[in-house]
Backbone bond lengths (Angstrom), bond angles and torsions (degrees), N, CA, C in turn:
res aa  C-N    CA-C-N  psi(-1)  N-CA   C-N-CA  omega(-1)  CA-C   N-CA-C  phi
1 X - - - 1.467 - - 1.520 109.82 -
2 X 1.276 105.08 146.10 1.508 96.12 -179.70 1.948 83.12 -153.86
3 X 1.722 104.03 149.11 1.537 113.28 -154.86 1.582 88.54 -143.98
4 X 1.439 109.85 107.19 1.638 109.03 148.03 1.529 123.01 -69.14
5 X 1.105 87.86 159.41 1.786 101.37 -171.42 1.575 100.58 -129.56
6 X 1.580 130.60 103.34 1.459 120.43 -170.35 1.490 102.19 -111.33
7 X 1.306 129.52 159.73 1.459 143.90 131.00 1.110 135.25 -142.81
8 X 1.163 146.59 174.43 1.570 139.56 -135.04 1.388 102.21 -111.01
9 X 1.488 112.90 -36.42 1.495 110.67 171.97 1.870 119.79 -120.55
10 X 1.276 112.95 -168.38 1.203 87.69 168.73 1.547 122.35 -107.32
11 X 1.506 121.67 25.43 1.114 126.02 166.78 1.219 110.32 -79.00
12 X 1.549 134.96 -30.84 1.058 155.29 -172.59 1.427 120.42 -59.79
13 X 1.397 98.74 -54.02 1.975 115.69 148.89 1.265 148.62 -85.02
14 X 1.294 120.17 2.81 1.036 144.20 -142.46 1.964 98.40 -106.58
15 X 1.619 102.82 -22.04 1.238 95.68 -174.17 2.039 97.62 -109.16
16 X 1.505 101.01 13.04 2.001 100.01 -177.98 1.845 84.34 -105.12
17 X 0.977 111.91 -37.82 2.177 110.37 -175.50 1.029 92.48 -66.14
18 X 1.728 148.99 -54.51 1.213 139.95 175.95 1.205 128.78 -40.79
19 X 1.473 120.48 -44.28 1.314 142.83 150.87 1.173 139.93 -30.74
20 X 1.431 96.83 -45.83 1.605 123.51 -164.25 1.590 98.52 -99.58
21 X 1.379 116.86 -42.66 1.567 115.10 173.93 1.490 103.98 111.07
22 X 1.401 116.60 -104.79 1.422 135.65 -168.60 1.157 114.93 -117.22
23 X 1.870 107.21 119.22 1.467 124.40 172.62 1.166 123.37 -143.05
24 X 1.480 118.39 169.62 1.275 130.88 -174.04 1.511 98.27 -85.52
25 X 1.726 95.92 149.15 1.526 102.27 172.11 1.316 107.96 -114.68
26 X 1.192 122.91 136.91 1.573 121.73 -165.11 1.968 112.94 -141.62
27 X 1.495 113.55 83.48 1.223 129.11 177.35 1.708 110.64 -53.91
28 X 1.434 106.27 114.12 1.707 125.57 172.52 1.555 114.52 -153.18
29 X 1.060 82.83 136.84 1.857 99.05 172.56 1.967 108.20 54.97
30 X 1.243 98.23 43.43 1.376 84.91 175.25 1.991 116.28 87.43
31 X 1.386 107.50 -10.75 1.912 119.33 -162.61 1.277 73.56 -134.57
32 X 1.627 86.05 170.86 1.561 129.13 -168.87 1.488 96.13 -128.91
33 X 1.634 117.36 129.49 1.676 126.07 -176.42 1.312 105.02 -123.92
34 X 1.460 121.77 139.81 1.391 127.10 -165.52 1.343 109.10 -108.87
35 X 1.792 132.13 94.73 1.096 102.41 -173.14 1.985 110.94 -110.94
36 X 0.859 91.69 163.86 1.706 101.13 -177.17 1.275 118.25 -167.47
37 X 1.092 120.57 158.49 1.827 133.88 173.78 1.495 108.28 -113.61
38 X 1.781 78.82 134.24 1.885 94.86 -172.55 1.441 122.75 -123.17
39 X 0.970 145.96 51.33 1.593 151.48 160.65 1.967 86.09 145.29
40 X 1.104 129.00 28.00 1.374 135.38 -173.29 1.752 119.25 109.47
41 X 0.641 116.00 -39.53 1.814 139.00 163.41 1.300 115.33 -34.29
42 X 1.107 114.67 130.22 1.827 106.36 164.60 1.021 129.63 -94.29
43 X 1.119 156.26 140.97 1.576 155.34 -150.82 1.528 95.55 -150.74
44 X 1.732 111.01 146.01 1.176 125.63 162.22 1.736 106.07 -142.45
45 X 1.815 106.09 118.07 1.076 101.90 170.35 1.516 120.42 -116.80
46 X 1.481 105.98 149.19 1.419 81.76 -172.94 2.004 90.84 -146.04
47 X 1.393 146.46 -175.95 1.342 151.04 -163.84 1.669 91.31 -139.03
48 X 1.208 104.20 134.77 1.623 101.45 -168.19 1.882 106.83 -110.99
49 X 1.032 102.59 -3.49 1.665 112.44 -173.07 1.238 102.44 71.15
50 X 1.691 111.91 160.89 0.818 134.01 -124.92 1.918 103.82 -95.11
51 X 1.475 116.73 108.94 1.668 108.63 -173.09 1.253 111.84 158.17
52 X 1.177 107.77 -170.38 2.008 119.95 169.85 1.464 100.96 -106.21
53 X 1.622 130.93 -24.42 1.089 115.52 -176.88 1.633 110.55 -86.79
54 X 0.921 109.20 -36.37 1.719 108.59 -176.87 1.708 108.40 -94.16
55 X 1.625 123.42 3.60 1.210 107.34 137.79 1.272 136.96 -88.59
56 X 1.263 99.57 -23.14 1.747 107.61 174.72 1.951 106.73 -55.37
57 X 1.310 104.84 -69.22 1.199 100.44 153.75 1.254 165.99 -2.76
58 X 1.762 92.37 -56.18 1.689 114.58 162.99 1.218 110.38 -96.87
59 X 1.132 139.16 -20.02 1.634 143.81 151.86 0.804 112.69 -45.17
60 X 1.406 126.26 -80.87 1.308 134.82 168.36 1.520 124.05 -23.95
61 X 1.471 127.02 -71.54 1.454 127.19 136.13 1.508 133.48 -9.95
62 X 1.448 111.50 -61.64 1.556 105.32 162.23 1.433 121.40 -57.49
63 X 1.359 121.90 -50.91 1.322 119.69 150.43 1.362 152.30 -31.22
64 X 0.811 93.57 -77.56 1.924 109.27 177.11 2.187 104.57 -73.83
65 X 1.343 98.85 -48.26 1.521 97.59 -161.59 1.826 92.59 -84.17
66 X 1.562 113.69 -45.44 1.482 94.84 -171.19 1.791 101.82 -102.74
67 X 0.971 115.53 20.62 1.777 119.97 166.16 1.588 91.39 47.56
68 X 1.486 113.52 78.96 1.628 118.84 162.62 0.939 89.64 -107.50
69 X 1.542 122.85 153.65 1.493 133.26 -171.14 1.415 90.79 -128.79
70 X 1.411 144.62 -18.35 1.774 140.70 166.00 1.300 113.94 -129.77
71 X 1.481 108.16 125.56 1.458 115.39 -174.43 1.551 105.12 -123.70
72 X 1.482 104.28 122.59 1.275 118.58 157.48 1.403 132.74 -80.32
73 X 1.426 139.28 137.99 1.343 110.43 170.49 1.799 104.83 -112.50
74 X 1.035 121.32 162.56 1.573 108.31 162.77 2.105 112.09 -138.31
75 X 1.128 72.33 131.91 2.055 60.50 -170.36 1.878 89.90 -162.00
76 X 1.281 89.50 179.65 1.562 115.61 -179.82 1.572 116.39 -104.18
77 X 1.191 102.60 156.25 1.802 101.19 -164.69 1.682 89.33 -146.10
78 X 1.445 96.00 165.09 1.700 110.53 163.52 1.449 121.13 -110.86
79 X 1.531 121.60 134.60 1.285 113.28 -132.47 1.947 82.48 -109.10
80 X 1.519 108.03 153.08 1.337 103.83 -168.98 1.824 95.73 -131.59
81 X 1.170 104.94 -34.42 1.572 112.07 159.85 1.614 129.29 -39.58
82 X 1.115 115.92 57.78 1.460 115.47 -173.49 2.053 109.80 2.57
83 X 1.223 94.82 -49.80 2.123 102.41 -160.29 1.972 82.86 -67.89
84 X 0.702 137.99 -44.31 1.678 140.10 165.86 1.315 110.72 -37.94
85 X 1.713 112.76 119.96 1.524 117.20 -179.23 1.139 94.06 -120.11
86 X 1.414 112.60 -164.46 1.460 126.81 174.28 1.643 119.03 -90.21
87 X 1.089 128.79 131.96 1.637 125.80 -155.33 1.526 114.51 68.94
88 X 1.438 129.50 26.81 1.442 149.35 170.90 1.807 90.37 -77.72
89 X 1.593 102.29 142.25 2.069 94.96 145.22 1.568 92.25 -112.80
90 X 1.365 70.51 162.36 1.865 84.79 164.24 1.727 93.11 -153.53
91 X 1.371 114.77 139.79 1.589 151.65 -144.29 1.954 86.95 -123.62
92 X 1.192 121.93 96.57 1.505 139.86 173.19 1.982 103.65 -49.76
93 X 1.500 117.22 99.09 1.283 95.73 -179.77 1.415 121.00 -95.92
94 X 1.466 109.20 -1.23 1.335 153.18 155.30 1.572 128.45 -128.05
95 X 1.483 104.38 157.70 1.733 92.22 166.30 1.879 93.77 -138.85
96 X 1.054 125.55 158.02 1.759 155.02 140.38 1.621 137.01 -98.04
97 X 1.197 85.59 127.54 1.778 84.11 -177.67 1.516 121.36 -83.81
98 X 1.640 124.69 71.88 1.177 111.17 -138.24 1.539 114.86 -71.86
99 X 1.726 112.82 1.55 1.698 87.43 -165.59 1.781 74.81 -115.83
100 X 1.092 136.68 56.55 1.362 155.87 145.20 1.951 123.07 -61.35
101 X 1.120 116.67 45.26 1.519 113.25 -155.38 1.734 121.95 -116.82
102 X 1.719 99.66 92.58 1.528 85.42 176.76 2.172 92.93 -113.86
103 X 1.264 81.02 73.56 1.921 79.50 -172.84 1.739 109.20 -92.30
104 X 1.690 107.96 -1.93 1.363 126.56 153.46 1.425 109.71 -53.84
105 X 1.581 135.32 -24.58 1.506 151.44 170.89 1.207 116.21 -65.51
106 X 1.820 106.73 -31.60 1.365 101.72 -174.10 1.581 98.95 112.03
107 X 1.549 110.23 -12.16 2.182 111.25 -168.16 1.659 85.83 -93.49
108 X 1.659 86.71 167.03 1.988 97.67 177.11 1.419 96.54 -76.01
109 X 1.227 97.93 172.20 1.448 116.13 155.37 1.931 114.45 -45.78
110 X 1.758 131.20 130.78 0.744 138.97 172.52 1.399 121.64 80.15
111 X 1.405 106.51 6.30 1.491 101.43 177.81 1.505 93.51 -136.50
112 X 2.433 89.39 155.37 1.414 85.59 165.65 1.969 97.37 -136.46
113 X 1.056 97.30 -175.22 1.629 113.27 176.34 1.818 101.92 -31.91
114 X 1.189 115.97 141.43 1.308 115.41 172.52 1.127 118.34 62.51
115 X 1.117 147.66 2.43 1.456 165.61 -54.60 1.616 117.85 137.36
116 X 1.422 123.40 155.88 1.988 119.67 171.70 1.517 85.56 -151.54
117 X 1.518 92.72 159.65 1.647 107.66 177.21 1.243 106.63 -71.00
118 X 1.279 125.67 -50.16 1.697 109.33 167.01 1.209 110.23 -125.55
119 X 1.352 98.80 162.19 1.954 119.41 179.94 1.713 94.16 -113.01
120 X 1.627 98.85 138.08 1.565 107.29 173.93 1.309 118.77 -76.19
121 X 1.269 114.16 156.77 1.688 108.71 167.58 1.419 110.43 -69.42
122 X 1.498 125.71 -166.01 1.471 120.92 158.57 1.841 105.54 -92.92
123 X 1.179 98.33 141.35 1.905 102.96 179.86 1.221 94.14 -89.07
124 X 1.521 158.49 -50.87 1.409 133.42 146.70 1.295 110.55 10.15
125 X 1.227 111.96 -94.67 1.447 117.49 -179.28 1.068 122.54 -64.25
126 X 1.550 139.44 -11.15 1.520 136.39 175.97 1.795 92.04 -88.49
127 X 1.232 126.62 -21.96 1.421 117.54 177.25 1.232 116.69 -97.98
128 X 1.211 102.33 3.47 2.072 114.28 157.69 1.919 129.92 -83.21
129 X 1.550 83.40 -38.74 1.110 101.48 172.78 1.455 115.80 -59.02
130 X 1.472 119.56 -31.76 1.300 125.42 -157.86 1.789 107.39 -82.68
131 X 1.335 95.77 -40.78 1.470 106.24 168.82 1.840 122.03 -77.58
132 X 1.265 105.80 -6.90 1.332 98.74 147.67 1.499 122.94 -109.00
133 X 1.051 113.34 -4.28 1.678 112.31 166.68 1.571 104.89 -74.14
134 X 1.511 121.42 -25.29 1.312 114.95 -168.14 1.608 110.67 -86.60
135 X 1.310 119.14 -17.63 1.680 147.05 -162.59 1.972 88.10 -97.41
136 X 0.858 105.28 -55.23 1.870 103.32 179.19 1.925 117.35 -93.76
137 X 1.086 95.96 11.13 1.464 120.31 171.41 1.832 123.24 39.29
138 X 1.853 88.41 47.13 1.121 95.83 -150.47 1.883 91.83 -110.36
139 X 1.589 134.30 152.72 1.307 133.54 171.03 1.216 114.77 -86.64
140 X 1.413 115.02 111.06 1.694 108.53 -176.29 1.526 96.25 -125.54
141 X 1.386 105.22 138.06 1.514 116.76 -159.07 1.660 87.00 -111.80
142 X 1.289 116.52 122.45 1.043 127.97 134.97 1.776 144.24 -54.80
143 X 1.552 117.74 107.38 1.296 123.09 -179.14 1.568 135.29 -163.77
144 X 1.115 127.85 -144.94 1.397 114.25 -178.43 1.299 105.44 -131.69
145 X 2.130 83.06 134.64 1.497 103.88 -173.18 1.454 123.49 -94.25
146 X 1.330 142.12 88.39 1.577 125.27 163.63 1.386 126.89 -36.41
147 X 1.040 123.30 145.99 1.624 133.69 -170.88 2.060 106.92 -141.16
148 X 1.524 88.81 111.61 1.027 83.76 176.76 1.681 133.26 -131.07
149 X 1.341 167.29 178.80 1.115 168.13 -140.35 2.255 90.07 -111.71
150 X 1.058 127.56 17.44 1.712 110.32 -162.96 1.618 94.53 -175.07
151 X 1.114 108.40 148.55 1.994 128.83 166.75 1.526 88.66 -95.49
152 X 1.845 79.58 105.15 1.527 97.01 170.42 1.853 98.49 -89.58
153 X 1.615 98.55 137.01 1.375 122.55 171.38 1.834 131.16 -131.75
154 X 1.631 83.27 4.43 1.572 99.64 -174.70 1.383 125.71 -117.12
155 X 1.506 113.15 104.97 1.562 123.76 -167.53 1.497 104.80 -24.64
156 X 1.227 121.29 -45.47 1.664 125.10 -153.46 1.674 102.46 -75.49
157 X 1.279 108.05 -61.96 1.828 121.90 156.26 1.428 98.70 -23.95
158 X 1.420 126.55 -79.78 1.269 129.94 -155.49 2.042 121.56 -66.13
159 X 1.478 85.69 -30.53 1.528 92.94 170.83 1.270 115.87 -92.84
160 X 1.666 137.33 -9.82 1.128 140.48 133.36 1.734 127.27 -33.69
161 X 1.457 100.43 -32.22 1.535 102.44 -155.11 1.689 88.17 -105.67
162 X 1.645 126.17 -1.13 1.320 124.42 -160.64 1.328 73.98 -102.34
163 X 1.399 140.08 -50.01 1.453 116.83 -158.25 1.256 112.66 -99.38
164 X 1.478 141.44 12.11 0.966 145.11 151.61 2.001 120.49 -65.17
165 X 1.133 91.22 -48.97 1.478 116.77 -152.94 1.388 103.89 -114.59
166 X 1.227 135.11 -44.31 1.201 154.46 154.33 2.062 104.03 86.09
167 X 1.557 90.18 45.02 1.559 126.23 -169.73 1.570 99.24 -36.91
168 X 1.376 130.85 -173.53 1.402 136.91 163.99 1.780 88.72 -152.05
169 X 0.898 143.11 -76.17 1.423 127.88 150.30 1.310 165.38 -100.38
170 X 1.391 167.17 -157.53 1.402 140.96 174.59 1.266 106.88 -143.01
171 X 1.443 122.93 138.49 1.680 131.52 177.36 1.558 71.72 -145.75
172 X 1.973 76.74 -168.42 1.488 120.84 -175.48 1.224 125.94 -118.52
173 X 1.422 119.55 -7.85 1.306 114.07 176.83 1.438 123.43 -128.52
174 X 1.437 115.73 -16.16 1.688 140.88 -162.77 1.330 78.44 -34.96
175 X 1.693 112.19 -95.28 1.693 119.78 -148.62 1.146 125.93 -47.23
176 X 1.982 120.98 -36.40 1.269 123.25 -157.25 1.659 84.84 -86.44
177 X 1.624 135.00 -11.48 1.624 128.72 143.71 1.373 101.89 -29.83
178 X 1.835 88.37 -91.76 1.658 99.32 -173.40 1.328 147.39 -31.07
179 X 1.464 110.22 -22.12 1.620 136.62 -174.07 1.877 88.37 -83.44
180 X 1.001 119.86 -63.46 1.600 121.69 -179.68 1.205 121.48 -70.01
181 X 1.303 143.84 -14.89 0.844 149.50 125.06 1.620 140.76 -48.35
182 X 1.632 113.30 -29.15 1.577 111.58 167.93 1.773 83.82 -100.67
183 X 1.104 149.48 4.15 1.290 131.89 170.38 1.776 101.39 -66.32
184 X 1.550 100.56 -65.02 1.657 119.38 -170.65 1.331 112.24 -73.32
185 X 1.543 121.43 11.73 1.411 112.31 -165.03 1.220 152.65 31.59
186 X 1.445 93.69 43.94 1.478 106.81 -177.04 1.512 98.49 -131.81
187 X 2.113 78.27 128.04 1.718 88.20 176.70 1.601 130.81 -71.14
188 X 1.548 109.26 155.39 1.199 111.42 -140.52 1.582 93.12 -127.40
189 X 1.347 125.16 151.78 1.558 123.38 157.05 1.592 112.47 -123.26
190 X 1.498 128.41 161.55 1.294 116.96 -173.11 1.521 99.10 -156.43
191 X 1.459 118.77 93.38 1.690 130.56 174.15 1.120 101.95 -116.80
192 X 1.735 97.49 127.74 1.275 116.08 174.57 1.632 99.17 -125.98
193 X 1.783 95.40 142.86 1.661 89.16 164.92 1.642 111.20 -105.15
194 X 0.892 108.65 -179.63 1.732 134.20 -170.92 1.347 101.21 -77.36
195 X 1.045 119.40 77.19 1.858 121.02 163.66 1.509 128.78 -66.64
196 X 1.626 107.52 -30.67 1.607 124.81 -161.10 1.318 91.33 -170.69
197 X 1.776 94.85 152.43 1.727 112.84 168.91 1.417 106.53 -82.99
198 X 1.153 136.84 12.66 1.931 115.68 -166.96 1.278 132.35 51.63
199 X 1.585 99.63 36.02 1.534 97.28 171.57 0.828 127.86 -141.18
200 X 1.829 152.73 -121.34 1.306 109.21 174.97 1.281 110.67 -121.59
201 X 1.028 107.83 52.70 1.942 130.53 171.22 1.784 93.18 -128.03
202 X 1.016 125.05 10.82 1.653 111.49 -169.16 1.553 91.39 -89.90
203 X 1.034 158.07 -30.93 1.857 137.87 167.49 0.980 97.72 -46.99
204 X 1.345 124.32 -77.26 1.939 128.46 -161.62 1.794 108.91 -46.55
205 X 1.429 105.06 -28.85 2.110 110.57 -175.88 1.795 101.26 -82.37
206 X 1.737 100.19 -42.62 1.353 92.38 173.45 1.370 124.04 -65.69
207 X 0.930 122.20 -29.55 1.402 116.08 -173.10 1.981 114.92 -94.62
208 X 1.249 85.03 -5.81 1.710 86.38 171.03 1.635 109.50 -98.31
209 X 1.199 111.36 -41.39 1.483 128.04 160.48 1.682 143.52 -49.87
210 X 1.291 103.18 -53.56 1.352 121.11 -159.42 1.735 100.01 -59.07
211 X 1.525 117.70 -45.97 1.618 87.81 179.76 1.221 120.15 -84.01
212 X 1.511 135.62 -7.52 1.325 105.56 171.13 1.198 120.71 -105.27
213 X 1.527 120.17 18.79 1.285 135.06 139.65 1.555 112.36 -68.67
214 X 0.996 143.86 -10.94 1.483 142.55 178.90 1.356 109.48 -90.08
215 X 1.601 99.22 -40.00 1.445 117.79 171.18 1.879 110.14 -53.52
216 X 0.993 121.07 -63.78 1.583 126.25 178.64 1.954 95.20 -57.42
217 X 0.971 122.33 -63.86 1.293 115.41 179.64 1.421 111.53 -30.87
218 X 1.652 130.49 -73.25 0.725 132.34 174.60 1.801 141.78 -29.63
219 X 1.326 80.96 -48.77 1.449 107.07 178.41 1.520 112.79 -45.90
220 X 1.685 97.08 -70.47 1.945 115.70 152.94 1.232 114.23 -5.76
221 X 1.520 113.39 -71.53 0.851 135.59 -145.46 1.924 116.27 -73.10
222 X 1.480 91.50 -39.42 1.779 115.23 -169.07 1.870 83.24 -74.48
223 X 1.189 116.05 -28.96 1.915 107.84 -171.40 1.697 102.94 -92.95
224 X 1.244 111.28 -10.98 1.560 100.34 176.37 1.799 87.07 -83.77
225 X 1.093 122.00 -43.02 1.554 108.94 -173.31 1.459 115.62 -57.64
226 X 1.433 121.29 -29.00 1.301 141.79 166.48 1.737 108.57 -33.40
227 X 1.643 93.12 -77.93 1.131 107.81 167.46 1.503 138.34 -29.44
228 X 1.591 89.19 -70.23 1.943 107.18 174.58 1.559 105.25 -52.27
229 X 1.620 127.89 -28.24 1.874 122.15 -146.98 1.923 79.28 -94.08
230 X 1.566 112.72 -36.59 1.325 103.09 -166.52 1.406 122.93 -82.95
């Protein structure tokens, strides 16, 4: 078995390499890949910057170039679900590409030909998660994540993307994960914590927020590996 560990920046990882201790650094495609062994297991983590194009990318890479067969992601999101605070997780039970739009075609919002508006997570792993949320006694709401190309901060954007998609939170990279991942068949997990509400105070929450919201993400994240190695 071998298990990537992704996030979008490097605050995002910075608290699973801490964790993990000592690794190899391994320069490809432009990124930096973290590899190491963890209770016997191999792990490669690496932060893919910030998007759908440079996660697709680094997915892809963990995959195909370093043959991970389970990918975690852990990162921060903006929460659009009113019951969603800041330091919330929420566990992706789906993802959408919301600024995805050829509905000039006649298609919905987020989908194209050959293609669905959302790809599922694996429930394996959404029913792992649950037993370590229950062991760290923490409420993690399961729901659906939009993924989009921009830091949405604009009520109108955001209530657009609620009735399309009928979202629970918003990042940038979850789906174009998820899309490469149900392509290559390899199961996937996607926890994000609550950094910002999505509105137009969400720069000033993100930036007071986002790392020790990465921090709780993380944490999650190092006990689902717990889980999967045991």
């Amino acid at each position: 078995m071998k298990i990537a560990i992704m996030g979008a920046m490097p605050e995002e990882i910075a608290p699973i390499l801490e964790k993990l201790g000592s690794y190899k650094t391994t320069k490809y495609a432009d990124n930096e890949y973290y590899e190491t062994t963890y209770k016997g297991v191999e792990i490669v983590v690496a932060y893919s910057k910030i998007g759908k194009v440079f996660s697709t990318l680094t997915a892809s890479t963990m995959i195909q170039y370093f043959n991970c067969d389970k990918l975690l992601f852990s990162g921060v999101a903006g929460a659009i679900n009113p019951s969603l605070k800041i330091g919330d997780l929420i566990v992706a039970s789906k993802l959408s590409q919301h600024d995805l739009d050829i509905t000039a075609f006649g298609h919905p919002m987020g989908f194209v030909p050959g293609g669905s508006v959302f790809v599922e997570a694996d429930k394996s792993l959404i029913e792992l998660s649950n037993k370590v949320a229950l062991e760290l006694g923490k409420t993690v709401q399961e729901g659906i994540i939009a993924t989009g190309d921009q830091f949405v901060h604009d009520t109108v954007v955001k209530d657009n993307i609620v009735k399309h998609f009928k979202a629970d939170a918003l990042e940038m990279e979850g789906a174009s994960v998820a899309v490469v991942c149900n392509a290559l068949n390899i199961p996937f997990f996607i926890l994000r914590a609550i950094s910002d509400t999505a509105d137009t105070d969400a720069s000033f929450s993100f930036d007071e927020f986002m790392e020790s919201s990465a921090i709780i993400s993380a944490e999650f994240i190092m006990r689902m590996v717990d889980k999967i190695v045991d």
